[in-house]
C-alpha positions as CSV (number, residue, x, y, z in Angstrom):
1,X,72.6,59.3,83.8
2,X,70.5,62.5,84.5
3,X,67.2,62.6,82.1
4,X,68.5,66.2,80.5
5,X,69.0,66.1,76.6
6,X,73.1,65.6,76.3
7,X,74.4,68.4,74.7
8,X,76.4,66.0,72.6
9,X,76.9,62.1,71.7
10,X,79.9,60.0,70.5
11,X,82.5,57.5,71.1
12,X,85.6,58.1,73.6
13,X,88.8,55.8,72.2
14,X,91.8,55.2,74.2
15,X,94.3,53.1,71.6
16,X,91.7,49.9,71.1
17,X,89.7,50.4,73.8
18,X,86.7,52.9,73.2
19,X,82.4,53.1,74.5
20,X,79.7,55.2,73.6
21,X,79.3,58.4,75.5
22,X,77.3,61.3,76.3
23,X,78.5,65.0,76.9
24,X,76.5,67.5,79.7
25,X,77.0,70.8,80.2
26,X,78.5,71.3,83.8
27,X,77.8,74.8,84.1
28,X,74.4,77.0,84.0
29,X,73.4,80.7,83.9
30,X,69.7,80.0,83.5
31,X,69.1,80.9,87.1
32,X,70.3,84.6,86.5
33,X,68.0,87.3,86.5
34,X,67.3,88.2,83.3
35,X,65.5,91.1,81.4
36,X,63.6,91.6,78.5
37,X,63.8,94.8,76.0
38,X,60.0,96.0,76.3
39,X,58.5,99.2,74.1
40,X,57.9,101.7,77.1
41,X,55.0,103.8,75.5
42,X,52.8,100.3,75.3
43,X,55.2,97.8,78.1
44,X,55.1,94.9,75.1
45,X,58.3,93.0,74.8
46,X,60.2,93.8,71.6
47,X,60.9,91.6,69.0
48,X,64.1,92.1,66.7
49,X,63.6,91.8,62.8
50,X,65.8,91.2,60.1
51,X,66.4,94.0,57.6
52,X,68.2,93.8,54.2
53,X,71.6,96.2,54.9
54,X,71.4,97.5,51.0
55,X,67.7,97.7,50.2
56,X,66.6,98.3,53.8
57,X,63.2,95.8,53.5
58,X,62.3,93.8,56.3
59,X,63.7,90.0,55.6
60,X,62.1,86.4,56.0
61,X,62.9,83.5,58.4
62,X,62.8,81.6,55.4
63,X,65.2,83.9,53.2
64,X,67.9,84.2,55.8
65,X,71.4,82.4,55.0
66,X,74.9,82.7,55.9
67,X,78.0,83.6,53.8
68,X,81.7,84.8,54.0
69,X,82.8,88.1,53.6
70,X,85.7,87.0,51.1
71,X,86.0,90.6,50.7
72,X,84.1,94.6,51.2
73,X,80.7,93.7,50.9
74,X,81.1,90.8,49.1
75,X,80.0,87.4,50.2
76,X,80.2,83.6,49.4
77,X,76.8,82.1,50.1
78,X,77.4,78.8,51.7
79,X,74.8,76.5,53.0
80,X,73.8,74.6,56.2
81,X,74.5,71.4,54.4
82,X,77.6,71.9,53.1
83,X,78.5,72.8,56.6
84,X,77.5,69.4,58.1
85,X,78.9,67.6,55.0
86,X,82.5,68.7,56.7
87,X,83.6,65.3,58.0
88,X,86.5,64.8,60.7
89,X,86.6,62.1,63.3
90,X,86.2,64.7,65.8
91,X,82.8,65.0,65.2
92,X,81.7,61.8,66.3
93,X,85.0,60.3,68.5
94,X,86.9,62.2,71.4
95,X,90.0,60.2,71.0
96,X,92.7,60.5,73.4
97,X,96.3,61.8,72.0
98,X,98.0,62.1,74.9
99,X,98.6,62.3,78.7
100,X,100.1,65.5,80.4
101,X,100.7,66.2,84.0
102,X,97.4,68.5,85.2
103,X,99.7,71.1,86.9
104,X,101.5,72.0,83.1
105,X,98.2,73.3,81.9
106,X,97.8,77.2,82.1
107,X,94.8,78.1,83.9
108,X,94.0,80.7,81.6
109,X,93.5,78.5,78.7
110,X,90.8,76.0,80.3
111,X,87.3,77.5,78.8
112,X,84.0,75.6,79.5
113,X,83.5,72.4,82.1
114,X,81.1,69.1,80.8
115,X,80.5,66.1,82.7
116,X,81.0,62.7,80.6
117,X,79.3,59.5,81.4
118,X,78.9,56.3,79.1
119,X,75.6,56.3,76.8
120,X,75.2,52.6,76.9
121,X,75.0,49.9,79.7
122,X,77.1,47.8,76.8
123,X,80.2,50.5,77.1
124,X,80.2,51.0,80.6
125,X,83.3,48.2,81.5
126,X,85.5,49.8,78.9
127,X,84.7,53.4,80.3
128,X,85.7,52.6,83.6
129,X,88.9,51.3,82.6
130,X,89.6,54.3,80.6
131,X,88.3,56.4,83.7
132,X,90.5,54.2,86.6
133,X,93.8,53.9,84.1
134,X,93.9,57.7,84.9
135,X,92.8,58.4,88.5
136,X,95.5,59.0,91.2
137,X,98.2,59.5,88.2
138,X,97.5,63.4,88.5
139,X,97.6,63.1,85.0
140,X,95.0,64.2,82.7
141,X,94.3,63.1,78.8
142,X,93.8,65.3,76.0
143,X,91.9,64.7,72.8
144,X,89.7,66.7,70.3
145,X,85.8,67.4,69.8
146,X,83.6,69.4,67.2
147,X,81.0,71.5,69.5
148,X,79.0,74.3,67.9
149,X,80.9,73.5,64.6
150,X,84.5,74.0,66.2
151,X,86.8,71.5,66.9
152,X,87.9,71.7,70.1
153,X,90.6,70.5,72.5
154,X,89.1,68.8,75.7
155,X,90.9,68.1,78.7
156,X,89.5,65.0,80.4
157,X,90.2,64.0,83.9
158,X,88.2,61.2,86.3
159,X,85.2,63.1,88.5
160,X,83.6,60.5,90.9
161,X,82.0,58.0,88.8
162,X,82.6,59.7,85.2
163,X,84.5,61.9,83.7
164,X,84.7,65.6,83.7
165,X,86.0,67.0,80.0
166,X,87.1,71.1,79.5
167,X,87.4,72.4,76.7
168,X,90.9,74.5,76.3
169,X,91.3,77.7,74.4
170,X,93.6,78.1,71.3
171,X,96.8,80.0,72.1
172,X,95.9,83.0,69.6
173,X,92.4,83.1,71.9
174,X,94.8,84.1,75.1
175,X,96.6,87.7,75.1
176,X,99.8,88.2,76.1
177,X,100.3,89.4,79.8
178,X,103.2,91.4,78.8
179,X,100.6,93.8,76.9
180,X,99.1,94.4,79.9
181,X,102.4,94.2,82.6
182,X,104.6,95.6,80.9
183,X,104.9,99.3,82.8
184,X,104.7,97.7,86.0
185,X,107.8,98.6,87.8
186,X,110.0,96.3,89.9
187,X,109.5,97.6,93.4
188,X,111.5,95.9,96.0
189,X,109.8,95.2,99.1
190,X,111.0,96.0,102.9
191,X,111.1,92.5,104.6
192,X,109.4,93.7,107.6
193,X,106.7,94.6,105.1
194,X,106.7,91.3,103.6
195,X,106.4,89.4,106.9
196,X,103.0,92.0,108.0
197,X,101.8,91.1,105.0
198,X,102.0,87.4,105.0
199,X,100.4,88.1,108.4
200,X,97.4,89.1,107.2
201,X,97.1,86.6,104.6
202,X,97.2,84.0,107.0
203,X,95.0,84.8,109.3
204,X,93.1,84.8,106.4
205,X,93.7,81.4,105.1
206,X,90.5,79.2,105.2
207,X,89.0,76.3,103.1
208,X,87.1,76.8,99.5
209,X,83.7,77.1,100.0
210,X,81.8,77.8,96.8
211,X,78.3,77.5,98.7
212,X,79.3,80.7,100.3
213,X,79.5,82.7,97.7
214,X,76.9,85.3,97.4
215,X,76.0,87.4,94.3
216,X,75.0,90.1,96.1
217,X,74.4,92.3,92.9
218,X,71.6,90.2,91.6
219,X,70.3,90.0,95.1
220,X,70.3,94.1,95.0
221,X,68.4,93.9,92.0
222,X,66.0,91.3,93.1
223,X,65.2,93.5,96.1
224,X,64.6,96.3,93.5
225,X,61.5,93.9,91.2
226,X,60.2,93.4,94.3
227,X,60.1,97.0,95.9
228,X,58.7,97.7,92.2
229,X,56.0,95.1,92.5
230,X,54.7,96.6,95.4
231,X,54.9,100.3,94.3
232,X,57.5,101.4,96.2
233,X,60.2,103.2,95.2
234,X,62.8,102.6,94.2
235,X,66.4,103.0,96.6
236,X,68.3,105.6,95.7
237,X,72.3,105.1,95.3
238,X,74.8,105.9,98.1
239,X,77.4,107.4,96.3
240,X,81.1,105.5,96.4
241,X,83.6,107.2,98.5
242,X,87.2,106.0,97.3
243,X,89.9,104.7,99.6
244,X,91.8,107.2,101.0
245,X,95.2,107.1,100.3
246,X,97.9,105.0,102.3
247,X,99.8,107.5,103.7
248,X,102.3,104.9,105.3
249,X,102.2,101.5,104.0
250,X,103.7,100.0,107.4
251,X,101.3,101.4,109.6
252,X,98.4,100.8,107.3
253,X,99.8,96.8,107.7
254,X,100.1,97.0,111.4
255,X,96.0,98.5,111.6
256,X,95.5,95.9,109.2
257,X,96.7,93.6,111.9
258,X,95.3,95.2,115.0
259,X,92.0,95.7,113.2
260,X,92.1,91.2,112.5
261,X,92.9,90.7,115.9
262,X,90.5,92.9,117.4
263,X,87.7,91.1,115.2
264,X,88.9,87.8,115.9
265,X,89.3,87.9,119.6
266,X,87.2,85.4,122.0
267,X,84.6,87.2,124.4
268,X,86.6,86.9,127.4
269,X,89.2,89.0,125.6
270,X,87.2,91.8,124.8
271,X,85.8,92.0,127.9
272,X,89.2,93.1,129.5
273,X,90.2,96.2,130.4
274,X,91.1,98.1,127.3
275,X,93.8,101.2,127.2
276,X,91.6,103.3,126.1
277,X,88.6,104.7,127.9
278,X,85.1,104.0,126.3
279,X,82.5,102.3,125.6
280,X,83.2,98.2,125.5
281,X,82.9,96.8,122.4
282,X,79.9,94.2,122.3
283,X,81.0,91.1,120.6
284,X,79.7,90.7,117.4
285,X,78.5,94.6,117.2
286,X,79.2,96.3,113.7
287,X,78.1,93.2,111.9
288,X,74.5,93.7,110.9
289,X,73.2,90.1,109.3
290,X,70.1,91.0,107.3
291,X,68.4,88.4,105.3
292,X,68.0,89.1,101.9
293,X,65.0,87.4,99.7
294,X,66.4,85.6,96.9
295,X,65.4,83.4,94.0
296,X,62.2,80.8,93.7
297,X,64.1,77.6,96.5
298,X,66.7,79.7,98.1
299,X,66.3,79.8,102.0
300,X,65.9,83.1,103.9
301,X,67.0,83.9,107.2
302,X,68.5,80.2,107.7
303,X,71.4,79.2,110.3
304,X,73.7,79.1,107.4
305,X,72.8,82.8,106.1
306,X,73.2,84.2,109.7
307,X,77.1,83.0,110.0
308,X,79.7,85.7,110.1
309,X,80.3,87.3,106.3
310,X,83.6,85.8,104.7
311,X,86.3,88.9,103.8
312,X,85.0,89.9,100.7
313,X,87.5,88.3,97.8
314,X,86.7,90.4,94.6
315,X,87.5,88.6,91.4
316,X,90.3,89.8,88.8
317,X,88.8,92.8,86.9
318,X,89.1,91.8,83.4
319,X,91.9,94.0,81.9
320,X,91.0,97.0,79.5
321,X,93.2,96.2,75.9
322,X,96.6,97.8,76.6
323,X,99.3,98.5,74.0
324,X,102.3,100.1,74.0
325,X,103.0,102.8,72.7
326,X,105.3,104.7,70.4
């Protein structure tokens, strides 16, 4: 198992069968860019301090507590050990309920990824027949676990040699589509439409590729530090032109088309003798590869970097809260 600190340790129990294990975060945003509020008169980082919301003095590490607001501005003190004097089985055991097909579980409810391994070289026989009962069943178990003082529902499923547990989100945690959908009208769609559509989504159909994607914000911004290290200036912003309206949905389908074709045609192809007088289009021209400099072990300028750029995918804006009204 790796040498990081687990970020939490316990027993996994299937009926009579359970092992000592050890939980790891599977995901990481330490490798972000990150900033730092600085005083700009002086360029010292900033430091936050605690102040006393009634009296307005500045409060001690040592004096600070936590309490619930049982009603307006009043609170129940409660202490750290009364907190971890709270004892369910959760805290120590993920034990399996229950087994449920993988493809019933709303997307929208799994939360945060952690690879599970066994903790002891003792345990390790009884993890792998926990781990090989449900691989190739496309089936995954379900138990509960206490992380950050919240019991949690964990979906565990087999990943290579271990296990790979997510915890799910509570239904009152997910909103309601229909509070976002519901003045979307039904629109019935031409099938000719339909069929130019599907089209295009075929031809661009490849295979999932995470190590191609590209945060090209934080590359902007890294670009920017280091312009500013050097004293250069700094870029100014292009301004965004919107789309133009679709005047005609069909023919913006059919250009669509053309357009894919056109990009995706072998050399040979371009080469022939076009309707149109003009120039000939150089294969590969309009595609300018430049390599950008990004974090402390990322290559630059490698084969991989110079390969053609995948259609941009942007990811689901996360909806603005939506009621209705009246």
């Amino acid at each position: 198992m790796p040498t990081v600190r687990p970020y939490w340790k316990g027993y996994i129990k299937l009926a009579l069968v359970s092992c000592p294990i050890a939980l790891y975060t599977a995901s990481s945003s330490s490798e972000r860019v990150a900033f730092r509020q600085i005083n700009k008169k002086t360029g010292n980082r900033l430091r936050q301090q605690l102040i006393d919301d009634v009296t307005r003095e500045p409060v001690e590490a040592a004096d600070k507590g936590r309490g619930y607001e049982y009603a307006k501005n009043s609170y129940l003190p409660i202490e750290d050990e009364e907190i971890e004097s709270i004892e369910v089985e959760s805290n120590h055991m993920i034990e399996i309920d229950s087994f449920v097909p993988r493809s019933e579980i709303d997307e929208r409810y799994l939360d945060s990824p952690y690879y599970i391994g066994p903790n002891d070289p003792v345990g390790q026989e009884a993890f792998a027949v926990i781990r090989e009962a449900m691989r190739g069943k496309d089936m995954v178990a379900l138990g509960r676990v206490v992380l950050a003082k919240r019991e949690r529902v964990i979906m565990l499923q087999p990943w290579e040699k271990g296990l790979l547990g997510t915890t799910l989100r509570y239904p009152y945690e997910v909103r309601d589509s229909k509070d976002y959908f519901y003045d979307i009208p039904e629109v019935k769609i031409a099938p000719d439409m339909l069929t130019l559509a599907e089209h295009i989504l075929k031809s661009k159909e490849t295979k999932f590729d995470p190590s191609k994607f590209v945060d090209r914000y934080e590359q902007a911004v890294i670009q920017l530090l280091e312009k500013k290290q050097q004293g250069m200036p700094a870029p100014k912003a292009a301004p965004f032109v919107a789309p133009t309206n679709v005047v005609s949905l069909m023919d913006a389908l059919r250009r669509s088309i053309a357009e894919e074709s056109k990009a995706g045609a072998p050399a040979k192809t371009a080469a022939a003798p076009q309707p149109q007088k003009g120039k000939k289009r150089v294969p590969g021209q309009g595609e300018l590869l430049l390599p950008i400099a990004g974090r402390k072990g990322e290559p630059k300028g490698d084969a991989k970097s110079a390969a053609p750029a995948q259609p941009e995918t942007k990811p689901a804006a996360q909806p603005a809260s939506r009621r209705k009204s009246g």
